[in-house]
N, C-alpha and C positions, 0 to 999 in steps of 0.2 A: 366122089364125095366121101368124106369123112364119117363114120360113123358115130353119131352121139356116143355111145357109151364108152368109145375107145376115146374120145374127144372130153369125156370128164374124166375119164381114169386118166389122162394123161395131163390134166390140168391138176387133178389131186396129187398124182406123185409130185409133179414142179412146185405145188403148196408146203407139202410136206417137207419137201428137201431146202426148199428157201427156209422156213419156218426154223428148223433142224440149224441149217448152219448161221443163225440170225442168232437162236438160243442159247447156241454150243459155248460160245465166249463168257457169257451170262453162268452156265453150267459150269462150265471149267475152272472160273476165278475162286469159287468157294476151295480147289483143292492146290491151286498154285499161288495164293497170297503167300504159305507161309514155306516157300520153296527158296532156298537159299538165290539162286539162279536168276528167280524174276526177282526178287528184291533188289540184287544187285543193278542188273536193267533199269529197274525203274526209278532208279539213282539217276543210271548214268545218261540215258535215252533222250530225256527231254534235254539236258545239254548238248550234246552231241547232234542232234536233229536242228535245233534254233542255231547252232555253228554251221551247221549245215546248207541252211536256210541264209545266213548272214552271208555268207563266202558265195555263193551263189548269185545272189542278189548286189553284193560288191564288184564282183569279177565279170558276171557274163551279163547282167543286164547293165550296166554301167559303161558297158565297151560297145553296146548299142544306139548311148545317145551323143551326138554330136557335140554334145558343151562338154563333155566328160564324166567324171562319178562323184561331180560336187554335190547333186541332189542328196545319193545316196550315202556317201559321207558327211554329210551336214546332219539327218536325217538320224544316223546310226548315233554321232554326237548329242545328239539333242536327246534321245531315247535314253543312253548310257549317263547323263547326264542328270536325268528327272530322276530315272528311276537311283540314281545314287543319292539324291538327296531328297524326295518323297518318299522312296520308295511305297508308289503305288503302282501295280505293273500295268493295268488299265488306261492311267492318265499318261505314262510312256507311252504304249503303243497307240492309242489315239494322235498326241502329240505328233509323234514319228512318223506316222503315219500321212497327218494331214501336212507336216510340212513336206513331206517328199512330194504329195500328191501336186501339190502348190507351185513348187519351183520345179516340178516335170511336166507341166504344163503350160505354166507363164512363165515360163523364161525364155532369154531371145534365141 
């Protein structure tokens, strides 16, 4: 059996170190906001990441469903579409969303 005190010190260290690397990011952005580096990143990241996510969801799950990648090309249409003339990016990806969901479902 486990000794209690060895059994909270070793619950406290795992507190500490979650705690610690949960912080750390919180800690750190005060001294890397104004870092030529991450700025650039955070240019470029969020594009690159949703191309990422497009191409992905084009290619590998679209070759899974038996009618083809009409869903998700109708889908990316509709999205590319709203938000070029709302431009609200919310009401795109809801739209986009629910129509993929729709014709990946009820279709024959």
């Amino acid at each position: 059996m486990i000794d209690i005190p060895y059994a909270i010190g070793a619950i406290a260290a795992m507190a500490v170190v979650t705690f610690g690397l949960r912080a750390l990011p919180f800690l750190a952005a005060r001294f890397l906001q104004s870092h030529p580096l991450v700025q650039k990143l955070g240019r470029f990241l969020p594009l690159a990441i949703m191309t990422l996510l497009l191409l992905h969801t084009l290619v590998g799950s679209a070759r899974q469903n038996p009618t083809g990648p009409w869903a998700e090309g109708l889908a990316v249409v509709v999205v590319v579409a709203l938000q070029w003339w709302k431009k609200h990016p919310l009401l795109s990806i809801l739209a986009g969303t629910t129509l993929y969901v729709l014709l990946r479902n009820w279709s024959p």
